[in-house]
ChimeraX commands (.cxc) that place a marker at each C-alpha (Angstrom):
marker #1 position -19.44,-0.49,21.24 radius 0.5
marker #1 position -17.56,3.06,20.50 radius 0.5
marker #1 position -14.34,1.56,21.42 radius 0.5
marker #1 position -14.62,-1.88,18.96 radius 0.5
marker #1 position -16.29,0.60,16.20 radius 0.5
marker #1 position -13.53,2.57,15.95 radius 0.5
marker #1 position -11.23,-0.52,15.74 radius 0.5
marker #1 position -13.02,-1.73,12.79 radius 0.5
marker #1 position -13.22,1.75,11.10 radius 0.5
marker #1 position -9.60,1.91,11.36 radius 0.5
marker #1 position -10.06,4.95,13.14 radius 0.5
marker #1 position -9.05,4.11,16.80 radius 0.5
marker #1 position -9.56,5.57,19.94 radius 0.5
marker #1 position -6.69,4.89,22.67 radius 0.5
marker #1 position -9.04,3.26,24.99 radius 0.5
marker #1 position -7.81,5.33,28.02 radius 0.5
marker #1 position -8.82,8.91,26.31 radius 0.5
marker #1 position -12.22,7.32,25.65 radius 0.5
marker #1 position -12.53,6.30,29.28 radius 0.5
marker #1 position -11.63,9.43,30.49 radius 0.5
marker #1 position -14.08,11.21,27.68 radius 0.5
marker #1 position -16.84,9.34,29.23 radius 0.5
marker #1 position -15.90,9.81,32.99 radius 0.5
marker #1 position -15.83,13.64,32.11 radius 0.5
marker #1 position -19.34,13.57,30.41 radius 0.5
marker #1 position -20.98,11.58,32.72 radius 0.5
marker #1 position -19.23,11.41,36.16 radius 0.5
marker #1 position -21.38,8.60,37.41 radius 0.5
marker #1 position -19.76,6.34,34.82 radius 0.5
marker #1 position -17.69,3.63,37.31 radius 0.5
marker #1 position -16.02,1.54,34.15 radius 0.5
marker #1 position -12.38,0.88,34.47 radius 0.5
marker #1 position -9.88,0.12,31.22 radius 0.5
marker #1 position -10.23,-4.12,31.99 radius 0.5
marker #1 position -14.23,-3.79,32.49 radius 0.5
marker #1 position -13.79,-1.93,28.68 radius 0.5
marker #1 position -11.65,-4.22,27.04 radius 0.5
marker #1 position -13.74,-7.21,28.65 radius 0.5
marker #1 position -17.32,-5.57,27.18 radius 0.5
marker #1 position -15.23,-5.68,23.85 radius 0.5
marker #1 position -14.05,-9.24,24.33 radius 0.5
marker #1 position -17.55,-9.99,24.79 radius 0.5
marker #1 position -19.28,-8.02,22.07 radius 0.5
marker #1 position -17.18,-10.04,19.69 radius 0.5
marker #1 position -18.39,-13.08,21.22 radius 0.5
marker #1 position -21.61,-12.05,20.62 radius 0.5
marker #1 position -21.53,-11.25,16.85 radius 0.5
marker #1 position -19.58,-14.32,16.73 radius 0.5
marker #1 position -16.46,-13.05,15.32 radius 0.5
marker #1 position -13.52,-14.75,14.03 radius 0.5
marker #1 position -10.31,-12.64,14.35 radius 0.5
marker #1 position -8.20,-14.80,12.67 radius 0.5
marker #1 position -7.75,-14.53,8.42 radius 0.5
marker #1 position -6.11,-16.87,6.13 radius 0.5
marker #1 position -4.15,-15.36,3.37 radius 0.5
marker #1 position -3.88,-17.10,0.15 radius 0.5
marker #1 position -0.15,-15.87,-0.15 radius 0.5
marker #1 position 0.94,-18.68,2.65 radius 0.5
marker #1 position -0.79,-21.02,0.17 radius 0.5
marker #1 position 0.86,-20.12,-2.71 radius 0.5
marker #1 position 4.07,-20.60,-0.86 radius 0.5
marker #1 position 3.20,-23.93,0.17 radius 0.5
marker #1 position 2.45,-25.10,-3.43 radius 0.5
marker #1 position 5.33,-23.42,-5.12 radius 0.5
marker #1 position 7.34,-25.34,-2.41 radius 0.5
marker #1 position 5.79,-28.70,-2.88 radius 0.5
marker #1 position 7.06,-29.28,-6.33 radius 0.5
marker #1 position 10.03,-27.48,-8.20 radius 0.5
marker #1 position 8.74,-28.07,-11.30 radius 0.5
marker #1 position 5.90,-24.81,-10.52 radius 0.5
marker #1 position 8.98,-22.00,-8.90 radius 0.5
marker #1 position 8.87,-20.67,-12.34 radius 0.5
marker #1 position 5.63,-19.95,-12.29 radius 0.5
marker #1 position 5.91,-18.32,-8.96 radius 0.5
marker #1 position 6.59,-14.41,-9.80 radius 0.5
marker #1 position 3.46,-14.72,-11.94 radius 0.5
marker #1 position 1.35,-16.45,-9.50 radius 0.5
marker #1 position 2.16,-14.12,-7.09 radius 0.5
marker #1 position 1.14,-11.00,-9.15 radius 0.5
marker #1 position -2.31,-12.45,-10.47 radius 0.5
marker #1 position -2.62,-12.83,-6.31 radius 0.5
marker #1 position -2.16,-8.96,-5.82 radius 0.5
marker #1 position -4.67,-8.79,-8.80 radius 0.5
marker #1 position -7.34,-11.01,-7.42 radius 0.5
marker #1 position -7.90,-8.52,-4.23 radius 0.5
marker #1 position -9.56,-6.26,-7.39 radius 0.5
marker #1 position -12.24,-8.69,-7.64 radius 0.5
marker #1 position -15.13,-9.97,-5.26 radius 0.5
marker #1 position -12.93,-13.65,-5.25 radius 0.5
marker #1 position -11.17,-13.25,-2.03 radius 0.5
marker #1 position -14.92,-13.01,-0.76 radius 0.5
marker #1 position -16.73,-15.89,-2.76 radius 0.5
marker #1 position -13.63,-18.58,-2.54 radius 0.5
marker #1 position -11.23,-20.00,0.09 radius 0.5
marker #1 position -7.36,-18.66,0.26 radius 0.5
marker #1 position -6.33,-21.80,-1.55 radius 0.5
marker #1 position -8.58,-22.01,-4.17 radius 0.5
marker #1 position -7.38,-18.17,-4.42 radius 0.5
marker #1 position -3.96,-19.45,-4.88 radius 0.5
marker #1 position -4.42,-22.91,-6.81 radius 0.5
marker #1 position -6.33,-20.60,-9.46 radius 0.5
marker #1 position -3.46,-17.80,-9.72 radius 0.5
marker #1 position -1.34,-20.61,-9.77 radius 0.5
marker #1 position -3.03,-21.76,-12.87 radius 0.5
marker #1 position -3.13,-18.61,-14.36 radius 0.5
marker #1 position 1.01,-18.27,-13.97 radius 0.5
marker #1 position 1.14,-21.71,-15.78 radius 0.5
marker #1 position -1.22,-20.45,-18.66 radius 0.5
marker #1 position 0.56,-17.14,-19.24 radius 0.5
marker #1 position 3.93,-19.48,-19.35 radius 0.5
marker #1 position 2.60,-22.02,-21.83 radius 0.5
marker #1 position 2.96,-24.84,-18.95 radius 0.5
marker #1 position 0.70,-27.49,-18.31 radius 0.5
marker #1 position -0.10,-28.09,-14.73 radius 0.5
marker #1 position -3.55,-29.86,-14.69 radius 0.5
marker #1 position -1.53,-33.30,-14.12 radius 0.5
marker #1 position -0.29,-32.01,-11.15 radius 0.5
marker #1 position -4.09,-30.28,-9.92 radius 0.5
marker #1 position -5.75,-33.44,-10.57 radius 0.5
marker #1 position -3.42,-34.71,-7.46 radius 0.5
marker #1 position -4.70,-31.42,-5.60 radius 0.5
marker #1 position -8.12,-32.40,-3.47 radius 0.5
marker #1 position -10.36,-29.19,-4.62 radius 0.5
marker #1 position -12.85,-28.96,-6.70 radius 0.5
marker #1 position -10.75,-28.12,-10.45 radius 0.5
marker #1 position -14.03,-25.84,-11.49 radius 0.5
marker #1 position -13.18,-23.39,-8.68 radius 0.5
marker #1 position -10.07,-23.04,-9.48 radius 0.5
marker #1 position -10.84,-21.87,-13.37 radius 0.5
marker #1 position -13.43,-20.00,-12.01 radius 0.5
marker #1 position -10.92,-17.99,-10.51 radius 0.5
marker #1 position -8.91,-17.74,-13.31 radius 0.5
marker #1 position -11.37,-16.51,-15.66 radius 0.5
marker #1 position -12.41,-13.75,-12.95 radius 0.5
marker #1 position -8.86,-12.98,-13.02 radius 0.5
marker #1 position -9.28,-12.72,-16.76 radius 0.5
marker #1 position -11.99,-11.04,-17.04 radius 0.5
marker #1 position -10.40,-8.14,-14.71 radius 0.5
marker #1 position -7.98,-7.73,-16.62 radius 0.5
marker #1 position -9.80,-7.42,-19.98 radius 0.5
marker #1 position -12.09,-5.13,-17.91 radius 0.5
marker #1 position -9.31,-2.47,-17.22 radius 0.5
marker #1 position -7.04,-2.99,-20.84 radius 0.5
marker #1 position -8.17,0.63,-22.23 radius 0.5
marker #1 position -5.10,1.51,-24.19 radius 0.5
marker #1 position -4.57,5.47,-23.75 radius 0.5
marker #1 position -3.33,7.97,-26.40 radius 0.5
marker #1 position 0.43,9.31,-25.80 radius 0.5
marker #1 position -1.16,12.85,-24.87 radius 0.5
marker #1 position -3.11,11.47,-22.31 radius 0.5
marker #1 position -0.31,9.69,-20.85 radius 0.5
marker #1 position 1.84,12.79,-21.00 radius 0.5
marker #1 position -1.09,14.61,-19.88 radius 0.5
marker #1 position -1.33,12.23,-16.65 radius 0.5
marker #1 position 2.21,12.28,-15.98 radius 0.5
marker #1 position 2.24,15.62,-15.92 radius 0.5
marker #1 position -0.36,15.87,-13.23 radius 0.5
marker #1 position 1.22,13.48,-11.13 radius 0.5
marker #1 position 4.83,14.37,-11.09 radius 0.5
marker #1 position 5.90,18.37,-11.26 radius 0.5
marker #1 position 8.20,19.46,-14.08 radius 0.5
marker #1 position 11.63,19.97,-13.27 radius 0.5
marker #1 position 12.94,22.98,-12.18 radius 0.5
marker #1 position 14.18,25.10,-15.15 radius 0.5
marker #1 position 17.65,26.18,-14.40 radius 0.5
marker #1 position 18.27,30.06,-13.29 radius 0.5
marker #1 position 17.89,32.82,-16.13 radius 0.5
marker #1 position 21.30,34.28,-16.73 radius 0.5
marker #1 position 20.94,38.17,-16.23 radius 0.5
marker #1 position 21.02,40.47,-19.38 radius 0.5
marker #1 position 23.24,43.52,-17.46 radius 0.5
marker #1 position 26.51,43.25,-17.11 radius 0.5
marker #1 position 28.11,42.43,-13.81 radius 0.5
marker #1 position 29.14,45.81,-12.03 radius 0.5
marker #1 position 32.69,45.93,-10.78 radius 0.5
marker #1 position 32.41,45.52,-6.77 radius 0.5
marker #1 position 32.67,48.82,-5.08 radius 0.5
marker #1 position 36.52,49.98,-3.62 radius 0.5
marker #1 position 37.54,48.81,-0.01 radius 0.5
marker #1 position 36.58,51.21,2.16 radius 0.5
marker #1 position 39.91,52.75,4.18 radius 0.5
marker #1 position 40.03,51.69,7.81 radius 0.5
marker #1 position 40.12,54.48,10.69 radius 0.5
marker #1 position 43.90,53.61,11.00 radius 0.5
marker #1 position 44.71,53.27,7.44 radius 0.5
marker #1 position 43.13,56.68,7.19 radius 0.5
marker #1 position 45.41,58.32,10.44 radius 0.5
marker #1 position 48.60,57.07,8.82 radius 0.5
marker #1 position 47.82,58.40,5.61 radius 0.5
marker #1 position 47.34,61.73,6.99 radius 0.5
marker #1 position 50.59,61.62,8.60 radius 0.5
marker #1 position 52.37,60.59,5.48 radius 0.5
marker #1 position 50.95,63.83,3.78 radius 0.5
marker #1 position 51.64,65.97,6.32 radius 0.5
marker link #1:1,2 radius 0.2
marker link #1:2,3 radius 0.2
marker link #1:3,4 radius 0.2
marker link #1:4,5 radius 0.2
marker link #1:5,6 radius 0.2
marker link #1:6,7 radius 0.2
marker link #1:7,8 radius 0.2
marker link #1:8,9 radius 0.2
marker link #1:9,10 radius 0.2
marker link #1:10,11 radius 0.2
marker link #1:11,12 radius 0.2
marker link #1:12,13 radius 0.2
marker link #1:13,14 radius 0.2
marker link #1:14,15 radius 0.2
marker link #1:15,16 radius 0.2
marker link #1:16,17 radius 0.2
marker link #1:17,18 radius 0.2
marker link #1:18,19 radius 0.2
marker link #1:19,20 radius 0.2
marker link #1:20,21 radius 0.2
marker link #1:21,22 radius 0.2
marker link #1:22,23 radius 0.2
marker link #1:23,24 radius 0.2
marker link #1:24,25 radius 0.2
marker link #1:25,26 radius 0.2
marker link #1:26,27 radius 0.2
marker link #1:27,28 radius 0.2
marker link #1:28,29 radius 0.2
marker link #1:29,30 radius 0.2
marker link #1:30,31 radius 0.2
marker link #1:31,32 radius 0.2
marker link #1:32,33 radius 0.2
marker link #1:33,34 radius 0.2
marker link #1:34,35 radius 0.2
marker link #1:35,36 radius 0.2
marker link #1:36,37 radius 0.2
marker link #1:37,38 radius 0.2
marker link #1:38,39 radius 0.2
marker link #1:39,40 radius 0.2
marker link #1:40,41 radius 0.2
marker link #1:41,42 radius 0.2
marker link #1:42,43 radius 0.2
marker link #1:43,44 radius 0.2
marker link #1:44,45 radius 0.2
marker link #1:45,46 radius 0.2
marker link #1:46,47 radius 0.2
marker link #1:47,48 radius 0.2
marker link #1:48,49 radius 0.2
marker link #1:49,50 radius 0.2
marker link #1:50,51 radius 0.2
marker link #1:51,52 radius 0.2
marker link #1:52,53 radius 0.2
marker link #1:53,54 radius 0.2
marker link #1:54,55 radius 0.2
marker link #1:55,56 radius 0.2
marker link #1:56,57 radius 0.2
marker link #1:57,58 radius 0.2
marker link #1:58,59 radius 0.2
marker link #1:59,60 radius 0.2
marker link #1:60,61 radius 0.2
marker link #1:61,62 radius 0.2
marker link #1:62,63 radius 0.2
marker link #1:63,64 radius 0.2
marker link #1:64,65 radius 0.2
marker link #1:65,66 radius 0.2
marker link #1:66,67 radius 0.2
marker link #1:67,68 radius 0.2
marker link #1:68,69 radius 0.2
marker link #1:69,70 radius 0.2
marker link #1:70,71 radius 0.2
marker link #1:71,72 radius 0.2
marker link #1:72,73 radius 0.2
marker link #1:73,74 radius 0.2
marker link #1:74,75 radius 0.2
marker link #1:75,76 radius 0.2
marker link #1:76,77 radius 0.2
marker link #1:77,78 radius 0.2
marker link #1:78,79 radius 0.2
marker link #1:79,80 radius 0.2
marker link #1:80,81 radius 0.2
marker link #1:81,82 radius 0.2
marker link #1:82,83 radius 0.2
marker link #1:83,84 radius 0.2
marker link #1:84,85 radius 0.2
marker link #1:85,86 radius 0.2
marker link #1:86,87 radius 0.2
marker link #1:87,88 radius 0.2
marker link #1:88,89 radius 0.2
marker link #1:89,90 radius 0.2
marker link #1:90,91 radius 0.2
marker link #1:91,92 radius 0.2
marker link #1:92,93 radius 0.2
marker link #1:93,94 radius 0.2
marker link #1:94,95 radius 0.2
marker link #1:95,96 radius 0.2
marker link #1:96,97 radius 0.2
marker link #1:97,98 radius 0.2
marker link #1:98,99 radius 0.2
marker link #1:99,100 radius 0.2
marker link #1:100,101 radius 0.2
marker link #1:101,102 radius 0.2
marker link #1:102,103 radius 0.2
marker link #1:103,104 radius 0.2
marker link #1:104,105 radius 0.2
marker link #1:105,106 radius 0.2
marker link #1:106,107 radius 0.2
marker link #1:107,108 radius 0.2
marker link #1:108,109 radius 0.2
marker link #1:109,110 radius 0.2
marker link #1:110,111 radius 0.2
marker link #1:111,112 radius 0.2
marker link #1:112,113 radius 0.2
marker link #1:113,114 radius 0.2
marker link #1:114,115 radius 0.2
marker link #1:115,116 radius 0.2
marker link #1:116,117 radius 0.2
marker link #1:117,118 radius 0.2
marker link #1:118,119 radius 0.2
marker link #1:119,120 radius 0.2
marker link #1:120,121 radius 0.2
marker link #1:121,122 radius 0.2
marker link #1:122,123 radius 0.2
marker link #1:123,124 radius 0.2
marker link #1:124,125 radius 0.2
marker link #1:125,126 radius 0.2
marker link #1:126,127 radius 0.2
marker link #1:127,128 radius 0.2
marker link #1:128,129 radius 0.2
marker link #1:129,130 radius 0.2
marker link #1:130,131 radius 0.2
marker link #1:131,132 radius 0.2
marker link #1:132,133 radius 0.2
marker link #1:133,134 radius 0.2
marker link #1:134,135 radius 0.2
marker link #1:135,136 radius 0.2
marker link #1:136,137 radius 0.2
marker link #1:137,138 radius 0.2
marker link #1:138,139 radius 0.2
marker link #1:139,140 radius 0.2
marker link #1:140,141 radius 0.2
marker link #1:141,142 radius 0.2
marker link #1:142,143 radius 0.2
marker link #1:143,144 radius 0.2
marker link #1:144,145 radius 0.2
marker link #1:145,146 radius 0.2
marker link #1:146,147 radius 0.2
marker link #1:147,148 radius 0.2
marker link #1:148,149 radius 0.2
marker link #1:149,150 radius 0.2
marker link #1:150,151 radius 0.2
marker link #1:151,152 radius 0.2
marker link #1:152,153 radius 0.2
marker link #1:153,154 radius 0.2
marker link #1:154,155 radius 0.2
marker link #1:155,156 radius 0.2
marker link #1:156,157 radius 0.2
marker link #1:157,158 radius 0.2
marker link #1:158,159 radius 0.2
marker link #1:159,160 radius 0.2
marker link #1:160,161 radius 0.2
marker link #1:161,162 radius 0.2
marker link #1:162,163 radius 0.2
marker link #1:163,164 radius 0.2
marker link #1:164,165 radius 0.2
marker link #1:165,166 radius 0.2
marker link #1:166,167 radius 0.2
marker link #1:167,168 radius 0.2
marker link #1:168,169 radius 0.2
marker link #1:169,170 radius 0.2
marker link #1:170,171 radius 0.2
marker link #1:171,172 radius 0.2
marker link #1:172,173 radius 0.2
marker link #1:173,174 radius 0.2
marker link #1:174,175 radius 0.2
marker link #1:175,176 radius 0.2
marker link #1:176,177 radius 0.2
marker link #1:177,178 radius 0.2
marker link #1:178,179 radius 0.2
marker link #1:179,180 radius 0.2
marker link #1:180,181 radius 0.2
marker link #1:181,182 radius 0.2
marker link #1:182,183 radius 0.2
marker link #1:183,184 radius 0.2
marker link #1:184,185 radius 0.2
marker link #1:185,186 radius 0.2
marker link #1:186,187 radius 0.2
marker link #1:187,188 radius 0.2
marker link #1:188,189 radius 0.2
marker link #1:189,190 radius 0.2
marker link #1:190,191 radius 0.2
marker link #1:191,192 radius 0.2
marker link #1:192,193 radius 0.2
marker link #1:193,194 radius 0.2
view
């Protein structure tokens, strides 16, 4: 139960350390890494778990390929389907209905007129405006214009200011210092003066 608990927390545990974690605290425990990863096998059984997830996005491929008339609309359906994962939607409808209704979105914010072509569609048409108007709705929920200050102000916080460029010094630059004479420069001057 540790082991698939940490799966679904996103936090996991290499299922060797924990085996050896346990082996070390209690010394009588006789579990092996296949008797661990059957127990989780069969704990998922159990809760009757389904592993695999449908995305909408494969959807929304499908239908933008089924008729060229909608691959304008498909930049726009796509981004109402990053929206809709900021709503309870992807929870209450099925990943098609998720995409027929961004779909129909896309066509509304591009003046086009699709419900022709969802009539020929086999889903129920009020899901798929339901799903629209959540859309909608999210969006009017989070359109708070902000003042240029607090914009600034938020930038600001987020990215550091530039570094300012190095202060020039105010003293002038002393002349560098005279070569100092080398041991032998120094002998054959001697001998020249002498």
């Amino acid at each position: 139960c540790l082991y698939l608990a940490s799966k679904v927390e996103e936090s996991v545990v290499a299922a060797k350390l924990l085996l050896a974690s346990m082996k070390r605290l209690r010394p009588a425990y006789h579990y092996e890494l296949k008797d661990l990863l059957d127990m989780e096998m069969i704990i998922l059984e159990e809760l009757d778990t389904h592993l695999v997830v449908f995305s909408p996005y494969l959807s929304l491929t499908k239908f933008l390929e089924s008729d060229a008339q909608l691959a304008d609309l498909g930049q726009n359906a796509w981004a109402a389907l990053n929206d809709i994962y900021r709503t309870d939607a992807p929870i209450v409808y099925a990943p098609h209905i998720l995409a027929l209704g961004c779909l129909y979105l896309a066509s509304v914010i591009c003046s086009r007129d699709i419900t022709a072509w969802l009539e020929t569609v086999d889903v129920d048409i009020n899901q798929i405006y339901a799903v629209s108007l959540e859309l909608i709705a999210m969006y009017e929920h989070y359109r708070v214009p902000i003042s240029q200050e607090e914009c600034s102000r938020l930038l600001s916080v987020v990215r550091p200011p530039p570094p300012a460029p190095p202060a020039p010094s105010a003293a002038p630059a002393a002349a560098p210092p005279p070569p100092v004479p080398s041991a032998g420069a120094a002998a054959a001057q001697a001998t020249v003066a002498g």
